[in-house]
N, C-alpha and C positions, 0 to 999 in steps of 0.2 A: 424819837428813839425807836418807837416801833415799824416806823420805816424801813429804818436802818436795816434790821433785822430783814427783814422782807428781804431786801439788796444782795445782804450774805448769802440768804437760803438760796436766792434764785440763781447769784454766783457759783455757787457752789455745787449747784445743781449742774450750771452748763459746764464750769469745767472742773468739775469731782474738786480734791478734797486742796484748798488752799490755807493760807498762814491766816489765821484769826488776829485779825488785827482787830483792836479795840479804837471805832471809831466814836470819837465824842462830836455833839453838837458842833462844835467850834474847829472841823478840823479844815487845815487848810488846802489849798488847791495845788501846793506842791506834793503834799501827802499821796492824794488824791490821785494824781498824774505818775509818782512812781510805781501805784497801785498797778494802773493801768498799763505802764511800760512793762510792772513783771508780767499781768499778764498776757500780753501779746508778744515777749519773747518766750514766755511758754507754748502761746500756741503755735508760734515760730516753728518750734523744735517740736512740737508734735507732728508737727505737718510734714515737716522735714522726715521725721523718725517715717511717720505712712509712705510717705514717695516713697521714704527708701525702700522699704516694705514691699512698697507696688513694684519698684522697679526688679529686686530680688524675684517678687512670685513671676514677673512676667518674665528674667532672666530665668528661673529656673524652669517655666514652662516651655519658653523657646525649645531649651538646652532639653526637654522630654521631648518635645516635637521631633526636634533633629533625630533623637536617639530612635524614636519610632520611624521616621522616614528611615532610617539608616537599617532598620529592621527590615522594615518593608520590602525597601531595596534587593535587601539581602535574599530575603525570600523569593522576590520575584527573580531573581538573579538562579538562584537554586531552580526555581520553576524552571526557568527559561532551558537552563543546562539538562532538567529530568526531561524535557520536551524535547532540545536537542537528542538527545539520547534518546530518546523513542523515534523521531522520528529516522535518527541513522538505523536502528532496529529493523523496524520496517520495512526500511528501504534495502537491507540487506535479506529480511527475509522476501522481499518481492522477489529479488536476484534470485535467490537461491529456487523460489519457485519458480521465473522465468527459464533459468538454465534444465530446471528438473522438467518443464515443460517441452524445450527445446530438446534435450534427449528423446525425453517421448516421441515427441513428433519423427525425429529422424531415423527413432529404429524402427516407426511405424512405417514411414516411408520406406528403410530396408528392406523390413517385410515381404511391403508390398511391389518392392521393385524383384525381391526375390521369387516371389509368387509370381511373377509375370513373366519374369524367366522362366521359371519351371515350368507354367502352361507355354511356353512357346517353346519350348526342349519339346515338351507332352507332343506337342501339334505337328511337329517336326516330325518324332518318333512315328508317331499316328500317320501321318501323309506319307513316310518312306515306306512303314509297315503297307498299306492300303495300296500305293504304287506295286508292290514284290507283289501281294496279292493277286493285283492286276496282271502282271508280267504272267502269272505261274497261272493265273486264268484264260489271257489269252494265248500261253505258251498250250494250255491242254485243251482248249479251241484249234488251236490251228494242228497239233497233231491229232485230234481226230477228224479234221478237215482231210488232212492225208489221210488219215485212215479212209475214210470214205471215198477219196480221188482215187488210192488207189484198189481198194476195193473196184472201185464201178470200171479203171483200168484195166482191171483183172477180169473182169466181166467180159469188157468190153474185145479184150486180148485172146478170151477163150471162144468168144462168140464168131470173132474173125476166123483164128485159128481151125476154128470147128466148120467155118463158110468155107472156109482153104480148102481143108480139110476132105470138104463135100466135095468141092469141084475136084479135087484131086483126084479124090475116089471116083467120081464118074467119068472122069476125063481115062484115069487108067484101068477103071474097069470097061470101059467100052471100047478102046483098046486091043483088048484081051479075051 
């Protein structure tokens, strides 16, 4: 009898709480066997009930993974479009600086094409003024060139004049 007991406790122990059946010395082995078919259709359906269990948490784990992929995605996807967007930014402010560079340079060039002009108008002016100079320099060279030719002319007009002059007078005062 105090077997028995042991049997229950240790039963009962592994699979919690069953029907107390009163077993006597004398019981038979049909007893015995139905004992055993209840419970291994319990643990049957325990087992069953845990898969299912398993299979739910890992359905519904799946089904958070997806939801976080689908997050993710999403994010990255936003990422992608805010990076899009920067990089069109960018690449419009590059233009807008290359264009604002490209003025630069071309009024610089005007500028300088103007300035170039100008000194060659300047150089022009400068060479025709310097030429007139020249003209009215040796225009006042050569008239006192004359002046002198004919100064020394006149010189030379009176010195004759004045030899004539002598011969004359001696030719017709001894004459006379």
């Amino acid at each position: 009898m105090g077997q028995m007991k042991v049997k229950i406790k240790t039963l009962k122990r592994k699979f919690g709480k069953i029907e107390k059946v009163k077993i006597n010395e004398g019981m038979n082995e049909g007893m015995k066997e139905e004992g055993r078919n209840e419970r291994r259709k319990k643990e049957r359906k325990k087992k069953k009930k845990k898969k299912e269990k398993k299979k739910e948490r890992k359905k519904e784990r799946k089904k958070e993974r997806k939801k976080e992929r689908k997050k993710e995605r999403k994010k990255e996807r936003k990422k992608e479009e805010e990076r899009k967007i920067e990089v069109e930014e960018r690449k419009k402010e590059r233009k807008k600086e290359r264009k604002k560079e490209r003025k630069k340079e071309r009024r610089k060039k005007e500028r300088k094409k103007e300035r170039k002009k100008e000194r060659k108008k300047e150089r022009k002016k400068d060479r025709s003024r310097r030429k007139k100079e020249r003209k009215k320099e040796r225009k006042k060279e050569r008239k006192k060139e004359r002046k002198k030719e004919r100064k020394k002319e006149r010189k030379k007009e009176k010195e004759r004049l004045s030899v004539l002059l002598d011969r004359w007078a001696s030719t017709t005062l001894v004459q006379h």
